[in-house]
Structures are given as structure tokens and as C-alpha cells.
Backbone as CSV, one residue per row, in Angstrom:
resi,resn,N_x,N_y,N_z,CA_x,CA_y,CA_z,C_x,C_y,C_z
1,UNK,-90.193,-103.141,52.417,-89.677,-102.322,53.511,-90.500,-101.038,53.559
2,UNK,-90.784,-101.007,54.421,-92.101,-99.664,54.988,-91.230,-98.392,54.583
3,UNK,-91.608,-97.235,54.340,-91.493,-96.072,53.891,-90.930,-95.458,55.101
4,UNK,-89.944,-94.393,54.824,-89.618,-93.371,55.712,-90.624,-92.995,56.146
5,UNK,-91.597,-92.054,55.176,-92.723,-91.122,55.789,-93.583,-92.170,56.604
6,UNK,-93.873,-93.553,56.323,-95.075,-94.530,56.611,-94.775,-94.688,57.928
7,UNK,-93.624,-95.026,58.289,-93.177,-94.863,60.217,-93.165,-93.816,60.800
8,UNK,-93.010,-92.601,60.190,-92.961,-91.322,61.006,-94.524,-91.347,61.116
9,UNK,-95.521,-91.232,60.257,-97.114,-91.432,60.518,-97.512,-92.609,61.452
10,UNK,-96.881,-93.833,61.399,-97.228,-94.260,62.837,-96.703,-94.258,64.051
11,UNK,-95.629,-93.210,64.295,-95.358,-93.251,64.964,-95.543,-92.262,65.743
12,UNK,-96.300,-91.020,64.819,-97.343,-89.753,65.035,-98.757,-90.485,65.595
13,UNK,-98.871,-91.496,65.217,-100.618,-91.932,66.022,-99.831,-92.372,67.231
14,UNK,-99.270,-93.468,67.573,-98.807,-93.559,68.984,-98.597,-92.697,70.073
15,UNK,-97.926,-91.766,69.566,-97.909,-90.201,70.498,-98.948,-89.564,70.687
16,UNK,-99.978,-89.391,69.945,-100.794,-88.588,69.785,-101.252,-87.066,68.754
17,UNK,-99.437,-87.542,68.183,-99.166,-86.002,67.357,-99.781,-86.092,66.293
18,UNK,-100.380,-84.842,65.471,-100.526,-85.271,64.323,-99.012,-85.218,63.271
19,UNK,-98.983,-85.393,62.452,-97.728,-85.435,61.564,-97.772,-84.025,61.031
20,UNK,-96.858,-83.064,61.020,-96.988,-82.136,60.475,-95.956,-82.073,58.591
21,UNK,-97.109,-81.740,58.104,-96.998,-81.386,56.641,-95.519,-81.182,56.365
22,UNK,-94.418,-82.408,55.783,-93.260,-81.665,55.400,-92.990,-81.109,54.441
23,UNK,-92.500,-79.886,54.501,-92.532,-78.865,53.167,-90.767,-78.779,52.489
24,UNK,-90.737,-79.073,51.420,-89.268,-79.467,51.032,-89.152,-77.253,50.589
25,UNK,-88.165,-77.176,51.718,-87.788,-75.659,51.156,-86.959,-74.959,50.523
26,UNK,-86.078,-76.155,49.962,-84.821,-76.009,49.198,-85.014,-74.993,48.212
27,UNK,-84.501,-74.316,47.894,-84.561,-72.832,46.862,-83.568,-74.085,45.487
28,UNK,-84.392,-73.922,44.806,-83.440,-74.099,43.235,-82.692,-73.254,42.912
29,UNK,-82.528,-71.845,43.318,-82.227,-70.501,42.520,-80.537,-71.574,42.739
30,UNK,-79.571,-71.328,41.690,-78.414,-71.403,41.512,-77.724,-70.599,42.371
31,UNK,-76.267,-70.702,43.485,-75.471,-69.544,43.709,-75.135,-69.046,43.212
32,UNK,-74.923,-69.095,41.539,-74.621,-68.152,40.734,-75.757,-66.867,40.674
33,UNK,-77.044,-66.934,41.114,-78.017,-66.107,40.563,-77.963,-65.243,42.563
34,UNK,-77.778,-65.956,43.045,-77.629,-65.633,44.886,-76.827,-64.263,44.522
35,UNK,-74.858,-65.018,44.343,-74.290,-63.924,44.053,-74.378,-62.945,43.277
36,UNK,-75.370,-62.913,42.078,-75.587,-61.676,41.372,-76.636,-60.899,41.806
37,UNK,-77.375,-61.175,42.643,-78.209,-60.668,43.473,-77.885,-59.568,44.455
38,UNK,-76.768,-60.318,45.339,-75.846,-59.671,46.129,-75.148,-58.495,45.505
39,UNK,-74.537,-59.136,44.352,-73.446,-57.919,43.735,-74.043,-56.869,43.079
40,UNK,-75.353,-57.350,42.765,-76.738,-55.731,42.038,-76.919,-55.424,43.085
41,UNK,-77.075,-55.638,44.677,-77.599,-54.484,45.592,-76.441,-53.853,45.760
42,UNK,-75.012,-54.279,45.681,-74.030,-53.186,46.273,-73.561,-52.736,44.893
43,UNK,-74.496,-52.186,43.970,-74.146,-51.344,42.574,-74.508,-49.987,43.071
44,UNK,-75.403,-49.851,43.607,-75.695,-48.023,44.050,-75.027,-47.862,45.005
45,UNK,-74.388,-48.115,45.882,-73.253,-47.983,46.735,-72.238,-47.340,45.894
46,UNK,-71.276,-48.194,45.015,-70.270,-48.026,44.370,-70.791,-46.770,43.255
47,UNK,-71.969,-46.799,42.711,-72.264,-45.472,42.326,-71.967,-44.026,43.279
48,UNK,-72.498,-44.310,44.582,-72.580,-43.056,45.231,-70.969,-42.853,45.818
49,UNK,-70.101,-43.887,45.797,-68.860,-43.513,46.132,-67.990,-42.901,45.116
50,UNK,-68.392,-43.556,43.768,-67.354,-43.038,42.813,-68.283,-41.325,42.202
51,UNK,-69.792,-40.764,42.833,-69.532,-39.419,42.582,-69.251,-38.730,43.879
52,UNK,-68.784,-39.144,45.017,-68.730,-38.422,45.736,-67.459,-38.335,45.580
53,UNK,-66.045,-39.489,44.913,-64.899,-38.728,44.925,-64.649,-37.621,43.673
54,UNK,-65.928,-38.183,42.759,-65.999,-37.093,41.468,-65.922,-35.516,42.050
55,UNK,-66.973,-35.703,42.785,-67.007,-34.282,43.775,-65.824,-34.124,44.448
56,UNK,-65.073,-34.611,44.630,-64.124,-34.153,45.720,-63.090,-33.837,44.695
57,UNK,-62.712,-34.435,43.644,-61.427,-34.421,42.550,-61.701,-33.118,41.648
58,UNK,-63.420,-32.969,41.356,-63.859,-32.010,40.465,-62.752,-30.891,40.713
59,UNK,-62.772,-30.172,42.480,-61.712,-28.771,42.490,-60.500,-28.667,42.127
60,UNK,-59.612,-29.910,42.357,-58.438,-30.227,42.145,-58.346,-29.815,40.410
61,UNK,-59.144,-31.244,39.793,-58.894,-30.773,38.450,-59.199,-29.365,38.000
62,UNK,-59.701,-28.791,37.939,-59.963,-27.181,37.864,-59.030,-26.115,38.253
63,UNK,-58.661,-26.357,39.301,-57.614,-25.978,40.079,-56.064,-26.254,39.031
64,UNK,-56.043,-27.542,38.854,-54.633,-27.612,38.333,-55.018,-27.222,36.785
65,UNK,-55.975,-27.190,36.192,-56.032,-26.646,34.737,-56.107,-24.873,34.644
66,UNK,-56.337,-24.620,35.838,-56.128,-22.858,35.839,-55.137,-22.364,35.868
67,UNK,-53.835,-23.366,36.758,-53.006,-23.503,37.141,-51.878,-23.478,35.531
68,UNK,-52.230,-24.387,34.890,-51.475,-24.468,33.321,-51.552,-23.567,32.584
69,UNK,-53.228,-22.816,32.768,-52.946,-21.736,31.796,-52.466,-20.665,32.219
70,UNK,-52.833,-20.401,33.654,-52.051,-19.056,34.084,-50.554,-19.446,33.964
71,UNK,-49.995,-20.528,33.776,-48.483,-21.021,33.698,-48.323,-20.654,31.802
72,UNK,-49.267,-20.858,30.959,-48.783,-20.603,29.518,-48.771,-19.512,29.180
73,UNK,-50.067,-18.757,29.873,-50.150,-17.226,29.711,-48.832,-16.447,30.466
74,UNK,-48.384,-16.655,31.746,-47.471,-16.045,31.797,-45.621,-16.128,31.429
75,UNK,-45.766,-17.310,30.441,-44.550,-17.664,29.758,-44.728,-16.931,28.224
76,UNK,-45.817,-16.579,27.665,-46.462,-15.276,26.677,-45.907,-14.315,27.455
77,UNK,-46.288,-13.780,28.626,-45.709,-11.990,28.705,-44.118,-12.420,28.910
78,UNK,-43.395,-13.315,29.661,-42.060,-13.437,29.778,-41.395,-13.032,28.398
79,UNK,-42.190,-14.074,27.499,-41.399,-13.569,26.146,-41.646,-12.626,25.749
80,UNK,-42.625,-11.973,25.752,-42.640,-10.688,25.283,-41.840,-9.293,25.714
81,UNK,-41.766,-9.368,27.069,-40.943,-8.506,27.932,-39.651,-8.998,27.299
82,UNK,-39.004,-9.810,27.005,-37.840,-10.062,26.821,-37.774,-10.016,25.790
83,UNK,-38.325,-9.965,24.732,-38.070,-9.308,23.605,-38.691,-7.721,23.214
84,UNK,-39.046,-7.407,24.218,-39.259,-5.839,24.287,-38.022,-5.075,25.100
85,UNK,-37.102,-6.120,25.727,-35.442,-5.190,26.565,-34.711,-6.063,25.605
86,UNK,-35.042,-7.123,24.888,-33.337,-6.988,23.668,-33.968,-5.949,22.439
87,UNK,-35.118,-5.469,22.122,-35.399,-4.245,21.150,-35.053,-3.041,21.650
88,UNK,-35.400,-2.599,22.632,-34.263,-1.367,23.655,-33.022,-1.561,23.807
89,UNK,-32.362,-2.698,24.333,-31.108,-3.139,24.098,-30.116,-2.887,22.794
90,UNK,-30.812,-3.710,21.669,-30.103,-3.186,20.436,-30.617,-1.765,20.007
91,UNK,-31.484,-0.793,20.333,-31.682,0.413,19.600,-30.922,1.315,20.654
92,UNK,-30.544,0.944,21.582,-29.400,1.468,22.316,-28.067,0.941,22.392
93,UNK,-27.846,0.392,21.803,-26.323,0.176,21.358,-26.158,0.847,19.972
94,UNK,-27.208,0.424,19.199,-26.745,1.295,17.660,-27.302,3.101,17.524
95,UNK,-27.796,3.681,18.503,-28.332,4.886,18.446,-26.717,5.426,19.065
96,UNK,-26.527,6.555,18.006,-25.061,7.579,18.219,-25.422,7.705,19.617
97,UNK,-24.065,7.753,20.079,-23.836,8.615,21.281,-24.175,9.907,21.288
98,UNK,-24.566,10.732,22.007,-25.054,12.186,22.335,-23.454,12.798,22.540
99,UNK,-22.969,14.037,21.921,-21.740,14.417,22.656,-21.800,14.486,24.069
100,UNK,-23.075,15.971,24.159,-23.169,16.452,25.458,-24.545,16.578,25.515
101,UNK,-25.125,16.933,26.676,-26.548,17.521,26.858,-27.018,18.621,26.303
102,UNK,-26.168,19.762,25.684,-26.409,20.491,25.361,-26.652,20.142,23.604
103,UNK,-27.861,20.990,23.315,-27.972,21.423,21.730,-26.749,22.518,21.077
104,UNK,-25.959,21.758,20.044,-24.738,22.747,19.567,-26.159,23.637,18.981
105,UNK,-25.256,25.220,19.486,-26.056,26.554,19.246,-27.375,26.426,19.818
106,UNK,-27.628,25.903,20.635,-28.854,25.950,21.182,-28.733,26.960,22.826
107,UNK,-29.436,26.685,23.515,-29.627,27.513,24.660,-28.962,26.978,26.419
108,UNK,-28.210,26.887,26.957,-27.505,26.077,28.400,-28.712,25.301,28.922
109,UNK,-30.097,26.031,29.119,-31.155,25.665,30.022,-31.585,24.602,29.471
110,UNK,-31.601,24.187,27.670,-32.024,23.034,27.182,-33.513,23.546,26.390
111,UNK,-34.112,25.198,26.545,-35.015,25.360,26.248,-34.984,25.290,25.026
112,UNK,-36.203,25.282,24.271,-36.199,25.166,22.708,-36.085,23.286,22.036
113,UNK,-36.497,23.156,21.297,-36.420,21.832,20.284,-35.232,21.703,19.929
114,UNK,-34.778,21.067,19.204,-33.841,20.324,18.608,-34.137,19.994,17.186
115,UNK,-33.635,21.400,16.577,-33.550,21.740,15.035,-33.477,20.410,13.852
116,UNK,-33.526,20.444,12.588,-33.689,19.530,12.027,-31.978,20.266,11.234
117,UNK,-31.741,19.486,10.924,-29.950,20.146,9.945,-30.419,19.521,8.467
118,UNK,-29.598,20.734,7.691,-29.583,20.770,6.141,-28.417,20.779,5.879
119,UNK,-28.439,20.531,4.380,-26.941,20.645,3.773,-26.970,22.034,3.031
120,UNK,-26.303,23.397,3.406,-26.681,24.180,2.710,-25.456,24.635,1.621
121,UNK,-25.500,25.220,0.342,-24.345,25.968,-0.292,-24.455,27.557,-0.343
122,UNK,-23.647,28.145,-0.084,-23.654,29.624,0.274,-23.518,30.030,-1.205
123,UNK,-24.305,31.380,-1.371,-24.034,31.892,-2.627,-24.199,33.223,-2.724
124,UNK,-23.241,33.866,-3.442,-23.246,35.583,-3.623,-24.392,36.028,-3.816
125,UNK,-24.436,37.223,-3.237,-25.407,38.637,-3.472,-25.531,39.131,-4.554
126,UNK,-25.635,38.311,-5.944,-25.324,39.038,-7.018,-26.352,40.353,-7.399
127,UNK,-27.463,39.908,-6.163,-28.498,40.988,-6.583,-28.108,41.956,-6.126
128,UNK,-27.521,42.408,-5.390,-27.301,43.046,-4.206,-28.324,43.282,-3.492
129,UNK,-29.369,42.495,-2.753,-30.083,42.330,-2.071,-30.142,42.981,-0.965
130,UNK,-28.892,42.837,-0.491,-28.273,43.262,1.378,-27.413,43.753,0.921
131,UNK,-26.679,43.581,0.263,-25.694,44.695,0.238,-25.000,44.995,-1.232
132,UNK,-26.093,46.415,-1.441,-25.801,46.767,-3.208,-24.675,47.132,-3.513
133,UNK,-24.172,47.259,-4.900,-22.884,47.551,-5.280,-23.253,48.858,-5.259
134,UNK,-23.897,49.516,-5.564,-23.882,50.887,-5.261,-24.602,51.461,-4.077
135,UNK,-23.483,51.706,-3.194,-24.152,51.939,-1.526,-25.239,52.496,-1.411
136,UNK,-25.463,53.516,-2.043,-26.373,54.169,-1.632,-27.909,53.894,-1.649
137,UNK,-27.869,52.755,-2.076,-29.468,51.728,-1.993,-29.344,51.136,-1.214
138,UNK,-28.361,51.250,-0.535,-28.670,50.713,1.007,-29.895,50.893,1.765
139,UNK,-29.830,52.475,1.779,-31.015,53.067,2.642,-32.431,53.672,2.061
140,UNK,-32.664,52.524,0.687,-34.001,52.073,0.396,-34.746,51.583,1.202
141,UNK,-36.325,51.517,0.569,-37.315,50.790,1.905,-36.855,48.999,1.329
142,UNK,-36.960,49.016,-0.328,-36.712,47.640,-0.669,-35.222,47.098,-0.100
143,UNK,-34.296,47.760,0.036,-33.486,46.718,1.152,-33.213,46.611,2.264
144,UNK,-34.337,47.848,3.197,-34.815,47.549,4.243,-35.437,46.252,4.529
145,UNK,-36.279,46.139,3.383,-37.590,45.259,3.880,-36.834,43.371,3.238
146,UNK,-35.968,43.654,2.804,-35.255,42.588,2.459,-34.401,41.969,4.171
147,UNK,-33.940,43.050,4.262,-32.842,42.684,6.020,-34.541,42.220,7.342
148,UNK,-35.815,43.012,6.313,-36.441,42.485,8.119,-37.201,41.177,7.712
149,UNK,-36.729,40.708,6.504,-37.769,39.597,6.344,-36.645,38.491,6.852
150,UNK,-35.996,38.975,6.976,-34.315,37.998,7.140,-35.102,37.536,9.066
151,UNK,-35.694,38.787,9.932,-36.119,38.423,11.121,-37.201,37.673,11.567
152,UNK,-37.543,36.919,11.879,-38.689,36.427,12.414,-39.730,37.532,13.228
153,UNK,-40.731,37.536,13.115,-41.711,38.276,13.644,-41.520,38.069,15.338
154,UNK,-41.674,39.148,15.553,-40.725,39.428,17.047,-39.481,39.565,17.251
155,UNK,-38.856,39.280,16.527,-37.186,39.541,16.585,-36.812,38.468,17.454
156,UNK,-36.798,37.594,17.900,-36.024,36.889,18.495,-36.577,36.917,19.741
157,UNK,-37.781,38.109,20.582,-37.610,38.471,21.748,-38.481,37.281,22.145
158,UNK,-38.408,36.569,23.670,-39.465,35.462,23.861,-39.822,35.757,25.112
159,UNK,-41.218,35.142,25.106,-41.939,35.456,26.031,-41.692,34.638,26.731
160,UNK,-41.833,34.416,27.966,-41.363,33.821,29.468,-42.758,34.286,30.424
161,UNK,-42.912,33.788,31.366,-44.353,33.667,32.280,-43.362,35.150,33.181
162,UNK,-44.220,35.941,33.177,-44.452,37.715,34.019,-42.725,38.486,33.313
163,UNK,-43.323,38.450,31.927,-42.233,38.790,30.912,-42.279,40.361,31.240
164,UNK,-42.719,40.973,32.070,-42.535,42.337,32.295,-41.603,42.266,33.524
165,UNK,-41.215,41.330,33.931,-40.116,41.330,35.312,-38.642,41.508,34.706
166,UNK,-38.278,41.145,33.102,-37.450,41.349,32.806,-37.089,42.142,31.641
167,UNK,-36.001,43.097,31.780,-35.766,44.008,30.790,-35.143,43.678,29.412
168,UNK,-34.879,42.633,29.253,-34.937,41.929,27.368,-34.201,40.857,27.489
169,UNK,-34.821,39.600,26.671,-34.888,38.607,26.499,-35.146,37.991,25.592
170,UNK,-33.704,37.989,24.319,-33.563,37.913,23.086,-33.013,36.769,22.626
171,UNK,-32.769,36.590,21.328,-32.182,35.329,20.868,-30.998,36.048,19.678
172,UNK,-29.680,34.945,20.018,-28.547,35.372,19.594,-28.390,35.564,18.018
173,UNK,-29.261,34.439,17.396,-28.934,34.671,16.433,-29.976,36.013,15.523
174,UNK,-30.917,36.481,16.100,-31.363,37.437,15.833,-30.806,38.663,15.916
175,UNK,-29.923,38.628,17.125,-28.548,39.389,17.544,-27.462,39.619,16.527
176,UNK,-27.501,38.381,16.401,-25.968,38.518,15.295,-26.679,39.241,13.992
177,UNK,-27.797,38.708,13.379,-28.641,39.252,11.889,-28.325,41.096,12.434
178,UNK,-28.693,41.473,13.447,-28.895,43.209,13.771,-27.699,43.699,13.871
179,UNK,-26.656,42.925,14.189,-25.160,43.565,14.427,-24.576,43.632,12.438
180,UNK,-24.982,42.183,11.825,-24.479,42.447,10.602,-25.099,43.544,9.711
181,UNK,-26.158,43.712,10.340,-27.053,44.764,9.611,-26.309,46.391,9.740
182,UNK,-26.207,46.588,10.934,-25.402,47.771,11.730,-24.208,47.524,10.693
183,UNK,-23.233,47.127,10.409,-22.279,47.111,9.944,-21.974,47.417,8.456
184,UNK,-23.185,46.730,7.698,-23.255,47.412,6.169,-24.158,48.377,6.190
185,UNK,-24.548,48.913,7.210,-25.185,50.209,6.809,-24.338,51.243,7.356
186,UNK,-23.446,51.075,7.986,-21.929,51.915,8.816,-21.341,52.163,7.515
187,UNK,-20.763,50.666,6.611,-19.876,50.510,5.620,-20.859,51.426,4.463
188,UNK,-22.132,51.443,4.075,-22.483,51.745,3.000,-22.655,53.383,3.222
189,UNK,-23.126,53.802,4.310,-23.117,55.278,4.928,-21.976,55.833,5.004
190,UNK,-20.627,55.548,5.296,-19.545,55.802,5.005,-19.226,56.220,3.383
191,UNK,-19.236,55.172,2.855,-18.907,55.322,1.511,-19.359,56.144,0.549
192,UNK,-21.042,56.172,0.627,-22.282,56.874,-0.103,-22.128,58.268,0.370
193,UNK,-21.340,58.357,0.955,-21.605,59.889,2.140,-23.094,59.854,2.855
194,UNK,-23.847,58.983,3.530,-25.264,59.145,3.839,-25.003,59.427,5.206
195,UNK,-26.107,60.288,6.062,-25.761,59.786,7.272,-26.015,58.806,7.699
196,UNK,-25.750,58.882,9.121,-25.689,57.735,10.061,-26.008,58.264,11.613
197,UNK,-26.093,56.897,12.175,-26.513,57.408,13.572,-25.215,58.042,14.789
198,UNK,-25.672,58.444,15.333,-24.804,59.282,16.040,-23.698,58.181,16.806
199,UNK,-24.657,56.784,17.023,-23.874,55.918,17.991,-23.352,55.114,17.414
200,UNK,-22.776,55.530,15.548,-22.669,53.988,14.931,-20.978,53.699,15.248
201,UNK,-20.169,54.056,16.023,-18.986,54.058,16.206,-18.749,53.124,17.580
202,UNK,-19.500,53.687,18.528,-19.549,52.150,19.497,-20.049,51.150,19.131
203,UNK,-20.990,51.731,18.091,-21.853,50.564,18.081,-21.135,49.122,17.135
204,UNK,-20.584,50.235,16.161,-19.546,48.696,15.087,-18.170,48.271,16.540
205,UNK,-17.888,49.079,17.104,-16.646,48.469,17.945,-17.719,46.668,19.223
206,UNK,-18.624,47.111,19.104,-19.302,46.197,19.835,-19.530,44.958,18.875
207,UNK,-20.152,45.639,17.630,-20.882,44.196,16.956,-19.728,43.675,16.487
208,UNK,-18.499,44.353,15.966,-16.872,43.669,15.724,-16.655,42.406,16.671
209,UNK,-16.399,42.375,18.017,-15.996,42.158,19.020,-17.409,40.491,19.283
210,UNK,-18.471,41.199,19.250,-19.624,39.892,19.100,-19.547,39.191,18.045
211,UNK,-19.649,39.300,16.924,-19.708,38.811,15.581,-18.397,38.172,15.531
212,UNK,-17.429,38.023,16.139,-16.068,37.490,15.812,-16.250,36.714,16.619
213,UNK,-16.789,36.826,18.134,-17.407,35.610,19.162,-18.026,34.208,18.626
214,UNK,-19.098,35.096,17.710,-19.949,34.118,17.374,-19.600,33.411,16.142
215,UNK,-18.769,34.273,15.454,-18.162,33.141,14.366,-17.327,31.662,14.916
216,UNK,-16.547,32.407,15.799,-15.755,31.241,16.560,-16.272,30.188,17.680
217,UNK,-17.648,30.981,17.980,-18.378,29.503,18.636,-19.010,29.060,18.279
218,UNK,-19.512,29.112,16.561,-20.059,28.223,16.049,-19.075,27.425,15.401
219,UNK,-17.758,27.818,14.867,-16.596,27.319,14.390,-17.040,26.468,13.425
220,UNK,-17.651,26.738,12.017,-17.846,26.129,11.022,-16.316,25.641,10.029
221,UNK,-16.317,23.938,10.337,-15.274,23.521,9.336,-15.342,22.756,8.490
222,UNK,-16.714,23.397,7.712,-16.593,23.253,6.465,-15.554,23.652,5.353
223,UNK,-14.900,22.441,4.531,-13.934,22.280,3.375,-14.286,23.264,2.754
224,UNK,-13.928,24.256,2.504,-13.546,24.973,0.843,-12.358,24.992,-0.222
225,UNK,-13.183,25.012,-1.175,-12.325,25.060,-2.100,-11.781,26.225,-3.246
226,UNK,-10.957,26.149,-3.779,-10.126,27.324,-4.629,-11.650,28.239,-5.410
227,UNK,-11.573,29.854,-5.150,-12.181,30.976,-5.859,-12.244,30.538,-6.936
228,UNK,-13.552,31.081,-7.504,-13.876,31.042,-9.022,-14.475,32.647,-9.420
229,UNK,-14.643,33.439,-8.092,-15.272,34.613,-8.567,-14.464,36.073,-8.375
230,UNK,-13.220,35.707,-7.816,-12.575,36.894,-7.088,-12.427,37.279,-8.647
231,UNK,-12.257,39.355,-8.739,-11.883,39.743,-9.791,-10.207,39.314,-10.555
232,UNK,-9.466,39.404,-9.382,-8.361,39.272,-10.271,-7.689,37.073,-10.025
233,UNK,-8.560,36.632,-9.719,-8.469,35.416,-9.824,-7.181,35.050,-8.824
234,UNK,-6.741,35.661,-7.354,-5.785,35.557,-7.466,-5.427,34.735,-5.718
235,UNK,-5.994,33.904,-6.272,-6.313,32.592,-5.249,-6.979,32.649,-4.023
236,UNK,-6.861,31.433,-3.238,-7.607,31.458,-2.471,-9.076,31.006,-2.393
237,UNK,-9.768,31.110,-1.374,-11.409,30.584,-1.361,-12.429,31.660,-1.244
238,UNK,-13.450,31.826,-2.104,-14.651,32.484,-1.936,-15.633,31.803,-1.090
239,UNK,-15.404,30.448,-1.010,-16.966,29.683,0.139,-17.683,29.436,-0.620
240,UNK,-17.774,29.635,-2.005,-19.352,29.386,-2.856,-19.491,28.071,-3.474
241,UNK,-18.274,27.161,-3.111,-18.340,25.831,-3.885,-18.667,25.014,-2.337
242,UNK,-18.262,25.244,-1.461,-18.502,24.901,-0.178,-19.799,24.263,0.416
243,UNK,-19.679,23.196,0.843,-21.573,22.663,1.347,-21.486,23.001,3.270
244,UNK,-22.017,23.226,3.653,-22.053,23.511,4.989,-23.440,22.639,5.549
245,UNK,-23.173,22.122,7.073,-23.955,21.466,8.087,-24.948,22.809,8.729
246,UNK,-26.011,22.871,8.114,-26.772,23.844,9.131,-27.887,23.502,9.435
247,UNK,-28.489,24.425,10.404,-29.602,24.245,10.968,-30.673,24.244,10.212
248,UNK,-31.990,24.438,9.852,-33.240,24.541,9.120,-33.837,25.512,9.756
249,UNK,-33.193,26.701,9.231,-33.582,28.385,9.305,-35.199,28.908,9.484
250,UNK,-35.777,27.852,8.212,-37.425,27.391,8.673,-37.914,27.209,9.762
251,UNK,-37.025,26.449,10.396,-37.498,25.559,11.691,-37.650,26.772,12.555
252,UNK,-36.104,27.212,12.830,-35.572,28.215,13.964,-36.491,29.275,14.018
253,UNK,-36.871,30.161,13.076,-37.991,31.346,12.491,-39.358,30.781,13.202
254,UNK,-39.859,29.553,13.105,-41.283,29.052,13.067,-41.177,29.226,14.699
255,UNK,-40.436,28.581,15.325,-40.410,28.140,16.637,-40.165,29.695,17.399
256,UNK,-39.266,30.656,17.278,-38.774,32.127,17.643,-40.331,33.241,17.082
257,UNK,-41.235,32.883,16.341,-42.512,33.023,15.982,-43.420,32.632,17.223
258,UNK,-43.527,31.424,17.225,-44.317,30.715,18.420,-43.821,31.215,19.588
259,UNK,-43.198,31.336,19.912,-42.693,31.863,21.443,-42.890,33.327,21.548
260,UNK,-43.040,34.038,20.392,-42.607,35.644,20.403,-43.039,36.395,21.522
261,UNK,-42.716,37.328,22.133,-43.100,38.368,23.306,-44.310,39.626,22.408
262,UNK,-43.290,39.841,21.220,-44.333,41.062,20.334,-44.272,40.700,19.338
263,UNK,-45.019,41.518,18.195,-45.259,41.083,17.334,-44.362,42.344,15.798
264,UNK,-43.651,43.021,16.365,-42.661,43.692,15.540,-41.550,42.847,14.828
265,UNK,-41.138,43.523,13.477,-40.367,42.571,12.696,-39.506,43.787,12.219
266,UNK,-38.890,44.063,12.730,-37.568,45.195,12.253,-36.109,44.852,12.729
267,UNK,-35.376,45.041,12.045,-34.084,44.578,12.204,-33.203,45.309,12.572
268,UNK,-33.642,46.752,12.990,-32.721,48.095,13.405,-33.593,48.508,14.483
């Protein structure tokens, strides 16, 4: 039986055609190697999509991680603030109450510090320092100079801004030291036969009248207890076993120093 190709060649001379060359063009390549062909060209595709959503997600993530820490950092100051108003909180519940605004023995206006307090015990003149057993050393320079060391330099007087607008501007308890002074030198001039000043008769009816003021508005109630020094033992309290709440005399002097108007230290 004659050949496929052997009839198509004669049947190419009958026509006139020549036979053209058949070329078998079948590709061997496997579809397996087709489709991997295919699926490697659409690899840089899927590259350029997954950085372009990289790019697009990059702000977000950044965004929400700035977002956490400014969220941790400001849960740090929360706590801190809140434990900086329960530390004010409790140091204001356990800090004493204030009576009043005012400093006891201090000044209405509020001027001046706020003294430091001692525990002091009072004790006799055995020297007679200020006031000798024999009067008439009263009006020595040595217990002169004993009563002005008792003053702070300036006496009490304080300076204030155009301190020449006002005609004196003193401090009380420097006041009270000059009135007690006036008074044992009245009492010791009396007694000694010494003189005295012409005005010392208003002048004790005044410092009487102040000095009894000022005892009672400082109203010291400090406890005493039973005399140990009176001569005839015959009861009652001397004050010398007594502890008293006072001010720090140091303090008051240093500060009535610092402020001073002048620089005189006399107590008469």
C-alpha cells in the first residue's frame, strides 16, 4: 500500500505543484515547562505590587507605632501626676492646721518671718546683772551696758521705703525691754536716793499700764511649780522650775538687725 507522502507527491506532479517541504512543528517542551514559563514572567509583577503596598502600609505602620509610644509615655506622666496630688494630698491632711493667719506675737500685716520656738527655763539674777541687790549699781556703765546688749542694734526701729515720711516705727518687744528698764531704774533711784528724770512719774504710770497689756497678750500658761527660793519659804511659785514655749531671741535680734533704720543700741 503506497505511502501517505508517495500520493501527495503524485498528486503534486499532476497539478503542477511542487510538494512543499512538511515541517513537523510540534514543540516537545512539556506544559509543565509552558506553565512555568508563564508563571516566571508574572514574578516581577507580583514583586512590584507587593512593594508598592509596602509603600503604602510603610506610613500606617509608623504612624500606629508613634501612636503606642506617645500612648506609654503619656500613661508615665499620668502616673506620675497622680502620685505627685496623693503626696500633696497626704502632706496636707497630716500638716497641723494653722490657728489663724496671723504669727502669735508677730505683726497684723504678716511682715517679718516666722520665728523658730525654744523650750526655755527662767532663772534668777543672782548676779544682779539688771537688777543689783544693792541699788545703787544700778546707775553703773557695767549695768548699763548689760540692759543695751539685751537690744538689738537699732532698737527695734525698722526701716520701711521713704522712712523719713514717718515719725517712729518701732518694735514692741524692744518697747517692752525700755519700759522694764524705766522701771528698775525708777525702783532703784528711789531707793538708793539717786536721781532721776524729771518725767519718771508719767513715765512708770505709762510703762505700768503697757507692760500689764503685754503680759496679758502674750498670756504665757506655762505650769509652775511650788518656790524653792523665796526667803521665808512661804509658798507659792517663783517660775524657776518652770519650762516655757518661746520664741528664739537669736532669731528675733538677727532679723530686727537686718531691717534696722539706725544703727544705735541704747535702751534709754
Amino acid at each position: 500500500m503506497p505511502s501517505f507522502r508517495s500520493s501527495l507527491d503524485m498528486m503534486a506532479k499532476d497539478t503542477g505543484y511542487e510538494t512543499v517541504q512538511f515541517e513537523d512543528h510540534s514543540d516537545d517542551r512539556s506544559s509543565t515547562e509552558v506553565e512555568e514559563s508563564l508563571i516566571g514572567d508574572e514574578k516581577p509583577c507580583r514583586k512590584c505590587y507587593a512593594a508598592k503596598a509596602l509603600e503604602r502600609t510603610r506610613p500606617e505602620r509608623q504612624g500606629r507605632r508613634w501612636r503606642q509610644r506617645l500612648g506609654a509615655l503619656s500613661g508615665v506622666v499620668n502616673t506620675l501626676l497622680l502620685l505627685a496630688n496623693l503626696g500633696l494630698l497626704v502632706r496636707q491632711m497630716t500638716r497641723e492646721p494653722r490657728v489663724n493667719m496671723w504669727d502669735f506675737g508677730g505683726d497684723l500685716t504678716g511682715v517679718g518671718p516666722r520665728f523658730s520656738q525654744q523650750i526655755k527655763v527662767f532663772e534668777p539674777d543672782y548676779d544682779g546683772k539688771y537688777a543689783p541687790n544693792d541699788t545703787s549699781l544700778f546707775f553703773t556703765n557695767e549695768t548699763l551696758n548689760n540692759w543695751n546688749e539685751l537690744m538689738p542694734i537699732g532698737m527695734g526701729f525698722q526701716w520701711v521705703n521713704d522712712t523719713h515720711k514717718y515719725h517712729d516705727l518701732t518694735t514692741s518687744i524692744t518697747h517692752q525691754l525700755h519700759c522694764l528698764f524705766a522701771v528698775v531704774q525708777t525702783y532703784s533711784g528711789l531707793k538708793s536716793d539717786h536721781e532721776l528724770p524729771e518725767d519718771h512719774h508719767w513715765h512708770m504710770i505709762h510703762c505700768f499700764a503697757y507692760l500689764r497689756q503685754t503680759i496679758m497678750c502674750s498670756a504665757d500658761t506655762a505650769l509652775e511649780g511650788l518656790e524653792t527660793t523665796f526667803p521665808d519659804h512661804n509658798g507659792g511659785s517663783d517660775g524657776w522650775d518652770s519650762k516655757h514655749v518661746c520664741k528664739d531671741y537669736g532669731e528675733v535680734t538677727r532679723y530686727l538687725e537686718s531691717v534696722r533704720a539706725y544703727d544705735d543700741r541704747e535702751i534709754f
